[in-house]
KEGU-921747 format. One record per residue: residue number from 1; residue in one letter; x, y, z of N, C-alpha, C, O in turn. Coordinates in Angstrom, 2 decimals, m for minus. Example, Ala and Ser with C-alpha at 12.3 -4.5 7.8 and 13.67 -1.06 7.14 Angstrom:
R_resi_resn_nc1_nc2_nc3_cac1_cac2_cac3_cc1_cc2_cc3_oc1_oc2_oc3
R_1_A_13.19_m5.69_7.80_12.30_m4.50_7.80_13.20_m3.30_7.80_14.24_m3.32_8.46;
R_2_S_12.85_m2.25_7.08_13.67_m1.06_7.14_12.90_0.03_7.87_13.41_1.14_8.04;
//
This chain:
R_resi_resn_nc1_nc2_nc3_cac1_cac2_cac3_cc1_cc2_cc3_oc1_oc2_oc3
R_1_X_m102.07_67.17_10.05_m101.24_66.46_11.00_m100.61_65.21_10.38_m99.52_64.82_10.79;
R_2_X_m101.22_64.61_9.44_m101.24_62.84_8.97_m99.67_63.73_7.78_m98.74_62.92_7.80;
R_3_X_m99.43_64.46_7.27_m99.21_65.53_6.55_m97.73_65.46_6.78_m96.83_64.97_6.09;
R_4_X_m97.72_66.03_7.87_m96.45_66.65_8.76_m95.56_65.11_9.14_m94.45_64.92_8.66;
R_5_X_m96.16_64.22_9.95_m95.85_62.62_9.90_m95.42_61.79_8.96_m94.53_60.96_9.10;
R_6_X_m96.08_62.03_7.94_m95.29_61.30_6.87_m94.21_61.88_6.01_m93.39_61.27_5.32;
R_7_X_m94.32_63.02_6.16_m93.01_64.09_5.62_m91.41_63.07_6.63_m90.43_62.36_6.40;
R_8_X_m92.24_63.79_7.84_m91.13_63.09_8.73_m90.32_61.98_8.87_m89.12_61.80_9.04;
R_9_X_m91.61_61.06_8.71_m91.18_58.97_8.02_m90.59_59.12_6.62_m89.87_58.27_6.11;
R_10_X_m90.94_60.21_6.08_m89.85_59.95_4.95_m88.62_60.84_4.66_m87.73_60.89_3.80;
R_11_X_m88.92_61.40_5.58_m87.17_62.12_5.94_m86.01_61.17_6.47_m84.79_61.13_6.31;
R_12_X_m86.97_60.45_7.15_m86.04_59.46_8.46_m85.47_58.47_7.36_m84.30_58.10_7.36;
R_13_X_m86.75_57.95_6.11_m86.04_56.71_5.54_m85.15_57.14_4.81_m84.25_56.40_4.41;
R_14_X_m85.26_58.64_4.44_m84.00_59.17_2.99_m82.93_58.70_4.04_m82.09_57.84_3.79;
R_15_X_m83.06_59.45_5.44_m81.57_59.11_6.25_m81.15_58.00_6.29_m79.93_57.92_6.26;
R_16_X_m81.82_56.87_6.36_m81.55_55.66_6.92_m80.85_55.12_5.53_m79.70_54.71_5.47;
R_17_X_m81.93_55.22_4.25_m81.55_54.68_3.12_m79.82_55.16_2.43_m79.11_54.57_1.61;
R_18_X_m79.59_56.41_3.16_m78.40_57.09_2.81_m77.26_56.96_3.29_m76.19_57.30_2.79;
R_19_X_m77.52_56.26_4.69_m76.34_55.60_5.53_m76.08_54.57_4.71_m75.03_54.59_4.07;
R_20_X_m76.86_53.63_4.60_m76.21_52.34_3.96_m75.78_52.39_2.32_m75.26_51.31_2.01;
R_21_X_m75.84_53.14_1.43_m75.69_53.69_0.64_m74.24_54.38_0.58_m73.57_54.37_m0.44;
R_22_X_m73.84_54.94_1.74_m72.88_55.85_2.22_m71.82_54.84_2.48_m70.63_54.94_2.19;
R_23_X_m72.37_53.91_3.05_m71.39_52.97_3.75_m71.50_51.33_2.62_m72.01_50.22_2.74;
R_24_X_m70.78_51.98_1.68_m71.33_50.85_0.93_m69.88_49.71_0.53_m69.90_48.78_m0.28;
R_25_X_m68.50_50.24_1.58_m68.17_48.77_1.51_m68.54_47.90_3.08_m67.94_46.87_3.40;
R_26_X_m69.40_48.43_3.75_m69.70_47.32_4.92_m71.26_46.79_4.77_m71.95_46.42_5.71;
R_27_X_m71.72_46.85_3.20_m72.72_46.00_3.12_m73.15_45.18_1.70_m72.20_45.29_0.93;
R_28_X_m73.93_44.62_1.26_m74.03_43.54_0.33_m74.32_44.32_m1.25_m75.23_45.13_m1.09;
R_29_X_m74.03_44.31_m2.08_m74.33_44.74_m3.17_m75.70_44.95_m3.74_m76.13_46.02_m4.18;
R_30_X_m76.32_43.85_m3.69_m78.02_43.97_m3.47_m78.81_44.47_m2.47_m80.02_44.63_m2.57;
R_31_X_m77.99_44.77_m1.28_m79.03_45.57_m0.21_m78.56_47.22_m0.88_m79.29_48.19_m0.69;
R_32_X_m77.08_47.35_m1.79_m77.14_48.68_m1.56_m78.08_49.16_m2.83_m78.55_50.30_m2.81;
R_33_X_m78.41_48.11_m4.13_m78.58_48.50_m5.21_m80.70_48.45_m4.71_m81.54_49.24_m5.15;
R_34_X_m80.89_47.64_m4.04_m82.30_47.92_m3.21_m82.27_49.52_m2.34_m83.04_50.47_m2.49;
R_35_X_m81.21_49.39_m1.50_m81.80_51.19_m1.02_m81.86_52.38_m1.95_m82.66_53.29_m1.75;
R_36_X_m80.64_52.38_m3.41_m80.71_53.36_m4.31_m82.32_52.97_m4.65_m83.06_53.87_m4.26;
R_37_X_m82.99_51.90_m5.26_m83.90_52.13_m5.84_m85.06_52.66_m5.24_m86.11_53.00_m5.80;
R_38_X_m84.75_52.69_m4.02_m85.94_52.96_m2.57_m85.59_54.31_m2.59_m86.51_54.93_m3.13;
R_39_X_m84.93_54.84_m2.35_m84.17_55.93_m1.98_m85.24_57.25_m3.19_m85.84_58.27_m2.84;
R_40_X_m85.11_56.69_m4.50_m85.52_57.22_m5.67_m87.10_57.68_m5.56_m87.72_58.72_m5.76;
R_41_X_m87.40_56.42_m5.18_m88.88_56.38_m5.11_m89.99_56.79_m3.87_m91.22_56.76_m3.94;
R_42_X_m88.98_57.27_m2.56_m89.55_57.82_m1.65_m89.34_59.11_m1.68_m90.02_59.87_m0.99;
R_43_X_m87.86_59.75_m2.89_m88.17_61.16_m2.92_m88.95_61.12_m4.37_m88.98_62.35_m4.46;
R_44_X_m89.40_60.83_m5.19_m90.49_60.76_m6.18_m91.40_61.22_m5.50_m91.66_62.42_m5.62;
R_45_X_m92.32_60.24_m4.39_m93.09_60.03_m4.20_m93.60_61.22_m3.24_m94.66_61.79_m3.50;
R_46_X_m92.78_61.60_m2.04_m93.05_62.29_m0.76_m92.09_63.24_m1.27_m91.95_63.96_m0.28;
R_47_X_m91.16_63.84_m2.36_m90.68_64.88_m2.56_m89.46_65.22_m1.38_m88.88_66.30_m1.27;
R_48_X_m89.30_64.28_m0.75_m88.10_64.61_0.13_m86.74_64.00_m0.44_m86.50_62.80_m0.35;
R_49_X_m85.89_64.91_m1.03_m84.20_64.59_m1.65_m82.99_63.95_m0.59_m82.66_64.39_0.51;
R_50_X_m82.79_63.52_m0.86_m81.23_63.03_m0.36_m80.31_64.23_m0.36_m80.74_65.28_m0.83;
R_51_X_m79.13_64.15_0.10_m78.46_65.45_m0.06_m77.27_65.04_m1.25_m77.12_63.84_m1.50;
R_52_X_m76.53_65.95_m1.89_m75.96_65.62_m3.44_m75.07_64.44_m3.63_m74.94_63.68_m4.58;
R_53_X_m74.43_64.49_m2.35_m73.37_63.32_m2.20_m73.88_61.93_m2.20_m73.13_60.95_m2.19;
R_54_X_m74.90_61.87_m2.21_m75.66_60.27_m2.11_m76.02_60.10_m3.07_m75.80_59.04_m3.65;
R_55_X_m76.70_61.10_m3.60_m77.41_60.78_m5.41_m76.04_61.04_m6.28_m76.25_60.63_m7.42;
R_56_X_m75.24_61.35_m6.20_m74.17_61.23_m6.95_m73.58_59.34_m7.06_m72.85_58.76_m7.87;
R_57_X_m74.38_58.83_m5.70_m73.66_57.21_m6.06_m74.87_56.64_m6.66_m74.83_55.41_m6.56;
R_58_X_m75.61_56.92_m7.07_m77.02_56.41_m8.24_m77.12_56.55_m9.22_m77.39_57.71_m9.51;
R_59_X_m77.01_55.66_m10.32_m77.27_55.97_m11.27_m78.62_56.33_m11.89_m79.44_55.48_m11.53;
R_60_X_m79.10_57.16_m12.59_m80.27_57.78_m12.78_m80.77_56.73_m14.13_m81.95_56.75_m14.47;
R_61_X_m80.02_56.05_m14.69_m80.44_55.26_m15.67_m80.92_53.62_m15.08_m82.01_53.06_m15.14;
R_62_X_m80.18_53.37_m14.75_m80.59_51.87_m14.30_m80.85_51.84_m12.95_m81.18_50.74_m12.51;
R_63_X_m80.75_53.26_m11.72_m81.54_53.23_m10.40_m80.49_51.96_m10.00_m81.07_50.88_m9.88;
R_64_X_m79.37_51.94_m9.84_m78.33_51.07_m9.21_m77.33_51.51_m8.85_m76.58_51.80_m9.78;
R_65_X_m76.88_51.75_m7.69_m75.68_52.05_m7.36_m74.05_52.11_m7.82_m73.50_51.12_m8.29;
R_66_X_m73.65_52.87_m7.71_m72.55_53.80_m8.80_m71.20_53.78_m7.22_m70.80_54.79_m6.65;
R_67_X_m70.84_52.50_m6.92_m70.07_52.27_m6.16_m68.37_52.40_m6.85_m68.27_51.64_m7.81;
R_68_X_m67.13_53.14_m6.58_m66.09_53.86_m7.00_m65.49_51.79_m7.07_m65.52_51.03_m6.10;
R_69_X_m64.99_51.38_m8.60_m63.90_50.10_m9.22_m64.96_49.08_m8.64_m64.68_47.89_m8.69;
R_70_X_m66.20_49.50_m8.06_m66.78_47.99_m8.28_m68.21_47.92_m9.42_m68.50_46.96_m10.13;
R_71_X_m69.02_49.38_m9.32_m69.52_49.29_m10.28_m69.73_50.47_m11.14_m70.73_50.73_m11.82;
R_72_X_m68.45_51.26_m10.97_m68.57_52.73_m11.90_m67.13_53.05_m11.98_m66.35_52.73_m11.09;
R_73_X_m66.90_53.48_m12.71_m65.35_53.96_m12.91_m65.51_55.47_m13.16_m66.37_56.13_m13.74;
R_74_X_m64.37_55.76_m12.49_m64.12_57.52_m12.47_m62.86_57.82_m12.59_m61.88_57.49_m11.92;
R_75_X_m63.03_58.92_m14.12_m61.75_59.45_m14.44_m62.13_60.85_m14.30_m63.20_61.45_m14.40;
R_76_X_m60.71_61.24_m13.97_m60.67_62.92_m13.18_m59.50_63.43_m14.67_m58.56_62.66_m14.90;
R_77_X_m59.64_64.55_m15.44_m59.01_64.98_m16.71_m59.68_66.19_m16.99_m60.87_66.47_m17.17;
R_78_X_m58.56_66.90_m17.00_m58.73_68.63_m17.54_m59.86_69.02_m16.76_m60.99_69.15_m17.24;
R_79_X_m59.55_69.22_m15.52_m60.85_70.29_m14.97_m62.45_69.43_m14.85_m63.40_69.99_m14.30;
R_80_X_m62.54_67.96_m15.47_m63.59_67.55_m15.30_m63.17_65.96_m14.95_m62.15_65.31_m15.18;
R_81_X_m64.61_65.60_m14.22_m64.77_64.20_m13.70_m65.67_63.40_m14.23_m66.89_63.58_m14.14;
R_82_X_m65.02_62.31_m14.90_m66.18_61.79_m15.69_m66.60_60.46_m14.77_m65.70_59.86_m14.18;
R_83_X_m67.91_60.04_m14.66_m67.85_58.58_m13.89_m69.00_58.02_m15.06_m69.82_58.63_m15.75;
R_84_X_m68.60_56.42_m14.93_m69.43_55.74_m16.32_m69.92_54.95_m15.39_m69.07_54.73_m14.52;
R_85_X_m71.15_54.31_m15.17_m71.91_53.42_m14.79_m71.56_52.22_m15.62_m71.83_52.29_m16.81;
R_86_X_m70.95_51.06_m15.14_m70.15_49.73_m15.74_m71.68_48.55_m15.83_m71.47_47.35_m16.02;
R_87_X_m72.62_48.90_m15.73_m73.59_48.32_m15.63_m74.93_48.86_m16.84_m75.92_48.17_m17.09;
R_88_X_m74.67_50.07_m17.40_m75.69_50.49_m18.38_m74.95_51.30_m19.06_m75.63_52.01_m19.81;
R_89_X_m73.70_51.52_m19.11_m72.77_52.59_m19.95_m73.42_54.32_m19.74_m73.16_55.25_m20.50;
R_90_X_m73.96_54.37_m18.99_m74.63_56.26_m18.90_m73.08_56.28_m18.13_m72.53_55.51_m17.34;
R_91_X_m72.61_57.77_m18.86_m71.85_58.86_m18.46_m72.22_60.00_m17.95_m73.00_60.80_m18.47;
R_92_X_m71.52_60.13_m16.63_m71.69_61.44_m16.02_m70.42_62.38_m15.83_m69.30_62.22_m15.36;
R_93_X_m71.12_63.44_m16.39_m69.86_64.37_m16.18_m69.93_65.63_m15.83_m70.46_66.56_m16.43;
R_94_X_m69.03_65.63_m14.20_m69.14_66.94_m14.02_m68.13_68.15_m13.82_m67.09_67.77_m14.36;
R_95_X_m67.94_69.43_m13.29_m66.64_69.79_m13.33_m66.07_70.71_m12.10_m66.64_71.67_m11.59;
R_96_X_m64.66_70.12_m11.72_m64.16_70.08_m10.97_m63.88_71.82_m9.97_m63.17_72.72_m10.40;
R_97_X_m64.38_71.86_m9.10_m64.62_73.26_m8.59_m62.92_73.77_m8.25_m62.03_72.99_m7.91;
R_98_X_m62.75_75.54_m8.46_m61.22_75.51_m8.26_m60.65_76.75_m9.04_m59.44_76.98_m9.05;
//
């Protein structure tokens, strides 16, 4: 039962942590670069994922948010999308469905 409950509390926080994350020009830069790192560590921990579109704004290297000209830049070229994390230089690249 204790089992099933905390699955649940940590379903609710992926949601919660993913709104503000989602909505990341109506909040502070440090609350959003605090929910990526939360975000990480409650699906580590309790195995519950975010869905792709949210972990796509995280960077997997420095666990900081990968927000589009404020802290990641994304170039779209030949069939692929590259985005660079402006904060630890990791490149991600993926390719464009079509």
């Amino acid at each position: 039962m204790a089992i099933k409950n905390r699955r649940k509390n940590a379903q609710k926080a992926v949601s919660q942590l993913s709104s503000i994350i989602l909505n990341y020009n109506n909040n502070d830069l440090e609350i959003i670069d605090s929910a990526a790192r939360q975000l990480i560590s409650v699906g580590k921990r309790h195995g519950v994922r975010a869905q792709s579109n949210v972990t796509k704004l995280i960077c997997r290297d420095c666990k900081k948010s990968l927000i589009p000209a404020k802290t990641a830049r994304i170039r779209i070229k030949s069939g692929h999308i590259t985005t660079s994390c402006t904060r630890c230089n990791r490149v991600y690249r993926s390719r464009l469905r079509g």
